[in-house]
Each structure stands twice: as C-alpha cells, then as structure tokens.
C-alpha positions in Angstrom: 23.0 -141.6 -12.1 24.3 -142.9 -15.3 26.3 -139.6 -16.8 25.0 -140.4 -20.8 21.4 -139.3 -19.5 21.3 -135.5 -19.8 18.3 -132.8 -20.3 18.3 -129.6 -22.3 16.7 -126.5 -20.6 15.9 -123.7 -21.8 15.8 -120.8 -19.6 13.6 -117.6 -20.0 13.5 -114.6 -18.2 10.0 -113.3 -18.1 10.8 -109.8 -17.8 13.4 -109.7 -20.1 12.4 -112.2 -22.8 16.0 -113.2 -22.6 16.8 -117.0 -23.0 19.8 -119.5 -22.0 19.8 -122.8 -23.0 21.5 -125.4 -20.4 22.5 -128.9 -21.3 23.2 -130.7 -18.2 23.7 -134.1 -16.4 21.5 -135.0 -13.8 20.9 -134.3 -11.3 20.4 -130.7 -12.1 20.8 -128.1 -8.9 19.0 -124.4 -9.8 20.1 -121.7 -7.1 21.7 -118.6 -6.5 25.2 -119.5 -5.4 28.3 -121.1 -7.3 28.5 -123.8 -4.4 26.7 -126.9 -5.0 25.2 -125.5 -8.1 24.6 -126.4 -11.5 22.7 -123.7 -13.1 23.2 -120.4 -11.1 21.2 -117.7 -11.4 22.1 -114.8 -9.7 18.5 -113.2 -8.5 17.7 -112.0 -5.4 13.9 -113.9 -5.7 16.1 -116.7 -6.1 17.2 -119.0 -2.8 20.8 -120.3 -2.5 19.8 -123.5 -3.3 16.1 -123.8 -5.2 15.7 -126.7 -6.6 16.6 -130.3 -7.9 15.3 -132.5 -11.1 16.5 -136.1 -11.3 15.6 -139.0 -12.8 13.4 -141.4 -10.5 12.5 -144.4 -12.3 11.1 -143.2 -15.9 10.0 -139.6 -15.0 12.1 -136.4 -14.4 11.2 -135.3 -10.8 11.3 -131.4 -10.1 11.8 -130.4 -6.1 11.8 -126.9 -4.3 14.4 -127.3 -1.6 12.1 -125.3 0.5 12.7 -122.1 -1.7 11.7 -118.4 0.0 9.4 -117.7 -3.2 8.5 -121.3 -4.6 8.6 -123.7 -7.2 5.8 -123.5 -9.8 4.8 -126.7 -12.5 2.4 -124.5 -15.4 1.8 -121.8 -12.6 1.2 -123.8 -9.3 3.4 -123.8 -6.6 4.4 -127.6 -5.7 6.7 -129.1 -3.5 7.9 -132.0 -5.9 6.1 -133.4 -9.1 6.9 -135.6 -11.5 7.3 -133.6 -15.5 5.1 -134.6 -17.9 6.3 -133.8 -21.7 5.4 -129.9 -22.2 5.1 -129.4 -18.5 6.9 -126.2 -18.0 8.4 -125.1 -14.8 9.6 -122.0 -13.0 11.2 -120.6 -10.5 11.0 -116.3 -9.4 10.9 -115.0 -13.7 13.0 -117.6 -14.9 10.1 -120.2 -17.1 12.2 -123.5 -17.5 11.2 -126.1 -21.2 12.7 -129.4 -20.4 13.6 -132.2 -22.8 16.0 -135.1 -22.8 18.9 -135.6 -24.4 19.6 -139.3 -26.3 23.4 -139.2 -27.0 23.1 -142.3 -28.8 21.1 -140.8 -31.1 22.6 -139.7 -34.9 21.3 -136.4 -34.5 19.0 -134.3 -32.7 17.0 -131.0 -34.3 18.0 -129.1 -31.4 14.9 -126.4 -32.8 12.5 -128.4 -32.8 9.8 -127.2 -29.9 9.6 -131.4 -28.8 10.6 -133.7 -25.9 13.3 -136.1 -26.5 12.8 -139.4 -24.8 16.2 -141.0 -24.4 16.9 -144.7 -25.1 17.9 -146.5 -21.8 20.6 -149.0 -22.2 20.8 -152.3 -20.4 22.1 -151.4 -17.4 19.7 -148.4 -16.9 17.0 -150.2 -17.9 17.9 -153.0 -15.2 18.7 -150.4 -12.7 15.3 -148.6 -13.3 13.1 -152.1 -12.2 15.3 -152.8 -9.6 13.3 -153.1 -6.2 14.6 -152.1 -2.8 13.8 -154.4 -0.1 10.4 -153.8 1.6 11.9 -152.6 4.5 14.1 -150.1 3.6 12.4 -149.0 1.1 9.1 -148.0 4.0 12.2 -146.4 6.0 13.5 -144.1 3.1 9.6 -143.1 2.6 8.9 -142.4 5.7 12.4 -140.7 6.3 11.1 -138.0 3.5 8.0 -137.4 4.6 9.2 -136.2 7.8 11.9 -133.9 5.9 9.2 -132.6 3.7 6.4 -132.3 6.4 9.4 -130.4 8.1 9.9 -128.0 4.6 6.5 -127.8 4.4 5.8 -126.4 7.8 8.4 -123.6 7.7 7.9 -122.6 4.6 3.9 -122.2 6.1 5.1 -120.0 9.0 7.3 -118.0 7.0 10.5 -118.7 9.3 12.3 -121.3 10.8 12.3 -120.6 14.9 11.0 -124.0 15.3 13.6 -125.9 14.0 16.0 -126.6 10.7 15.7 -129.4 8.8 15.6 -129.4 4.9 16.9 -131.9 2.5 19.4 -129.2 1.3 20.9 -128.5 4.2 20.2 -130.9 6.9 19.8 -129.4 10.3 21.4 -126.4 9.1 19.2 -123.0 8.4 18.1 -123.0 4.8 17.6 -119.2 4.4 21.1 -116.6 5.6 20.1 -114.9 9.0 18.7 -111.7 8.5 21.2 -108.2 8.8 18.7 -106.0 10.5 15.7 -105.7 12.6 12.5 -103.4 11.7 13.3 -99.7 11.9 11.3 -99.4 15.3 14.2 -101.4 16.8 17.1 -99.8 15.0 18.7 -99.1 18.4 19.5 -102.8 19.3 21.3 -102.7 15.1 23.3 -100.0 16.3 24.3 -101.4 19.6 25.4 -104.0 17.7 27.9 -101.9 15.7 29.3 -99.8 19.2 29.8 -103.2 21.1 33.5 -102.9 20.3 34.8 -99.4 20.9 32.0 -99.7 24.0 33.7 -102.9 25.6 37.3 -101.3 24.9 36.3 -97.7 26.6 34.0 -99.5 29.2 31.3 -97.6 28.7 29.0 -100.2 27.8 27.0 -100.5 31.0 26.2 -97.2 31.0 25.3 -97.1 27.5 22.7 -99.8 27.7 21.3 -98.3 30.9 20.3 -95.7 28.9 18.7 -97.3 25.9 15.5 -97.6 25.5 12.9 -100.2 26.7 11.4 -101.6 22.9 8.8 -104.1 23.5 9.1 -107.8 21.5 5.5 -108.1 21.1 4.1 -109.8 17.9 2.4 -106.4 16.5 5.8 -104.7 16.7 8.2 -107.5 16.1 7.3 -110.4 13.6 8.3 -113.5 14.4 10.9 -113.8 11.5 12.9 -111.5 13.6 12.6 -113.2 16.9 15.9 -115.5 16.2 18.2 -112.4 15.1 16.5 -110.9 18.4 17.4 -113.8 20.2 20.9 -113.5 19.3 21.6 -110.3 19.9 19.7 -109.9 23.6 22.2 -113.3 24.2 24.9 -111.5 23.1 24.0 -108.1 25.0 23.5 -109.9 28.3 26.8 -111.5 28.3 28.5 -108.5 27.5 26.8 -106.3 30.2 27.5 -109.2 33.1 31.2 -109.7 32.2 32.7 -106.8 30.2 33.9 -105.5 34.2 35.6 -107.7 36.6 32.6 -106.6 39.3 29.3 -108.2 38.1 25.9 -105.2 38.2 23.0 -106.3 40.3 21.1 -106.7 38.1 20.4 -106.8 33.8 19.0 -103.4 32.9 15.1 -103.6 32.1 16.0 -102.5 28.2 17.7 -106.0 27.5 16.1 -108.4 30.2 12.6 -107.7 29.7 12.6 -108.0 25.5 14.8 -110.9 26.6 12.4 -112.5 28.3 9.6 -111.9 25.6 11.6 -113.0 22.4 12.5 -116.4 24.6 8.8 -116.9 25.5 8.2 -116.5 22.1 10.6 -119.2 21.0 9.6 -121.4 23.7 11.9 -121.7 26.0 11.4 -121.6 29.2 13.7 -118.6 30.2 16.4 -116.7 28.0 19.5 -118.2 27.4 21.7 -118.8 24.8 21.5 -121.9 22.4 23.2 -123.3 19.7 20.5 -122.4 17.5 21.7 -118.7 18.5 25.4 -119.1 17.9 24.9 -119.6 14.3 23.0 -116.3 14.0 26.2 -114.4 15.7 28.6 -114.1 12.7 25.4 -112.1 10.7 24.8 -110.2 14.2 27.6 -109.2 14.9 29.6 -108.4 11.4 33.2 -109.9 9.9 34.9 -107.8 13.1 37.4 -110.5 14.3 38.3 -108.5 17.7 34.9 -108.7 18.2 34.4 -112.2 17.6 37.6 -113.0 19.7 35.4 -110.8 22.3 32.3 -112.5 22.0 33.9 -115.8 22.5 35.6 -114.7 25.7 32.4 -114.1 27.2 30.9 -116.7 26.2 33.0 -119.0 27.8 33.6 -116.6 30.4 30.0 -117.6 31.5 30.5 -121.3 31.1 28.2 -123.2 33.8 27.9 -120.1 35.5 24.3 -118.0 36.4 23.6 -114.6 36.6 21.8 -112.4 38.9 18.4 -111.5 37.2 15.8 -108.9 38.8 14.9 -109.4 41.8 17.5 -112.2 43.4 16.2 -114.6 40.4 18.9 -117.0 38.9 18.7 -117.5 35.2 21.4 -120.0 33.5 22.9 -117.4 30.8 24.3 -121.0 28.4 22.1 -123.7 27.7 25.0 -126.0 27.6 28.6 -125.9 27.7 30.6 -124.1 24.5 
C-alpha cells in the first residue's frame, strides 16, 4: 500500500470521555500488544491483536481478527465491513471516527467533524482497477472464506479445542492459554506448582495417589478449560510413569479417569499427548526452567513407548515423536 494514503482516528474512551487522535498509514493494526501493532491499547477487553483497516479498492475495510469481545460498525458486531463516511467503529470502550488524510492537499481543517477523501495519484488509481486473473483471484476468495468460516466458528463456541486457524496468527492459538482451572479443580493448579520439589524428593507417586478423583464432566468443567486440562493430565501422566526407574502398575484413577474424559471430550480416541498440548505447557507449567528441562526429559523419555493403563490396557502416551 502506497505510504502517502494515511487516515486520522480519533479514539474515545467511553468511560472516560478521554480522546487520542492517531494519524496512521495503512494498514492500521488495533490490539493490546506492542508487537505487530500500530495503535496499542492497553485494555484487558482488548485481544492481542483486534483488528485491521486497509484500503481494498476505494473503501476502507475494518476486520476483527477473531477478537474475544468483538468488533462493532455503529453498534453491531461484524466480522469485516466496508466504512462508509460517518460510520463509526469500536472496539471494548474505545468508539473509533475515521477520515482520510490527502497529503497533497494545501491544508486540511483538522476540526472539522468531516471525511477527507484523498486524491489517488496515477499509479494508485491504476493499481485500484487492476484485475487479478480469474483464477487466482476464486483461490484467494475461497482461501478466506475458509479462514473466516474458521474465525467465525470459534469465536461461536467460545474456545478453540477444535482447531487454530485465524488470519492473525495462522495455525497458531489466537487467545494466551489460560493460567488456571475453575476453583473446584484447584488441586490439579497446585499440583502443578509441587511438580518440582515432588519429582526431586520422589514423593510424587504417592502424592497423586492421594489426590482426589475430580470429575471432567461438562457441568463441572467448561469446555474452555478442556485444553489447559489436557495439558496438564499429559503432563501428570508422564511424570507418574517415569519420575522412578521402576514403572507403577498402573495410572492412579485421580489422573487416568479425568484423562480419559477431557480426551473424549476433545475427540480423540484415547489420551495422549499432542502438539496442540505442548503449546499449552509453558502457561501450565510456569517460567521454571528445571522444570521445563524436567518435562522434556519425560517427554522424550516416553518416545514410541506405551504405558500400562488399568487393567493390562496399552495406551500410546505421544501421539507422535518429539
């Protein structure tokens, strides 16, 4: 995009009444963190990254990158629209005013409450009726819908457990994983914490034998914790089996059977540990490196290996090799 276009925003806080004016070159990226950013706004209703405006063609297109609390165009929630002069737009209590900036204009009144149509030059104006090919043009449409059908889907269920894909971050989560369970399940969050001192004193065994059975059902544990569960049942199972030289019979009931229900949950077909897992450990299981360093030793302790589940059942512990 040609850097002479440029739009003036104005920024105010609903609550309170306080305003920032942005002049920027588009595309313009609204979120909550430096990186990637254009316009930060540092809000916990806001997501890392919200949402884009750029120039398609002769209209200034607004997109919620699949956003936790949503984009709204004069107070509907949309998932990309083009602006049309006075729309206003906004995102958690931040109301946006929009107008474009002509730098080859003499002079702008910067107070006047108007839209500013800039002037294309030439080579904008040649770049803006410029046709793709048929062809590639159908794949690139088709290629968004199934990012935004994607968007739109999780952003319906509230969670991601059946997949990442976003146009901000690829196949990558959009939302950070979550740093606790619900109070009821507190006791797995504390494990979590011991898992250190507990491998070092080897103790653990006996310390999960004793915690409690917690059930994974839906009414006590909502599926938008299932994938921090996940993680951390992975990550308990592994350290049971290997943290002693002599493998147990068996997994105590407290970690198989909410294993076993969180998996069903997430459709697979028995518990093990996935990729999608992995990237939920660093949140799980805090900045300790020694316990990192410890996690990864069982982990690839357990490398194409299987461990003995209940009664004499097999169950791979690694989906694939790490």
């Amino acid at each position: 995009m040609p850097s002479a276009i440029q739009v003036r925003l104005v920024c105010r806080n609903q609550c309170t009444d306080s305003v920032v004016e942005y002049t920027c070159d588009l595309p313009v990226m609204i979120g909550r963190t430096t990186e990637f950013n254009t316009i930060v706004i540092q809000d916990r209703t806001i997501s890392r990254q919200h949402a884009r405006l750029e120039l398609e063609g002769q209209h200034l297109v607004v997109t919620d990158l699949n956003s936790a609390n949503g984009t709204y165009v004069n107070d509907k929630r949309i998932q990309r629209i083009a602006l049309k002069s006075g729309d206003l737009f906004r995102i958690g209590a931040y109301q946006f005013s929009w107008a474009y900036i002509d730098q080859g204009a003499d002079a702008i009144d910067q107070g006047a409450d108007v839209t500013v149509i800039f002037t294309p030059t030439p080579e904008i104006t040649e770049a803006m009726h410029t046709k793709q090919p048929a062809s590639q043009q159908g794949e690139m449409i088709a290629a968004r819908k199934v990012v935004e059908a994607a968007e739109a889907y999780n952003r319906e269920q509230g969670h991601e457990n059946d997949g990442f894909l976003s146009t901000a971050y690829g196949f990558l989560p959009v939302e950070p994983p979550l740093l606790a369970l619900p109070a009821s399940h507190s006791a797995w969050d504390e494990m979590v914490d011991r898992l250190p001192e507990l491998h070092r004193n080897l103790t653990m065994r006996r310390v999960f034998d004793q915690m409690p059975l917690l059930a994974a059902t839906p009414d006590v544990l909502p599926d938008r914790y299932l994938l921090r569960a996940s993680t951390m049942l992975g990550v308990f199972a592994h350290a049971y089996q290997y943290v002693e030289t002599d493998p147990p019979t068996a997994l105590p009931a407290s970690i198989l059977e909410p294993w076993k229900e969180v998996s069903r949950r997430l459709g697979k077909p028995l518990p093990y540990v996935s990729y999608a897992d992995l990237r939920d450990v660093r949140a799980t299981t805090g900045d300790s490196q020694e316990w990192m360093c410890d996690l990864t030793w069982f982990l690839s302790s357990a490398d194409g290996l299987s461990i003995e589940i209940g009664l004499s059942s097999k169950l791979p512990i690694l989906s694939t090799s790490i």
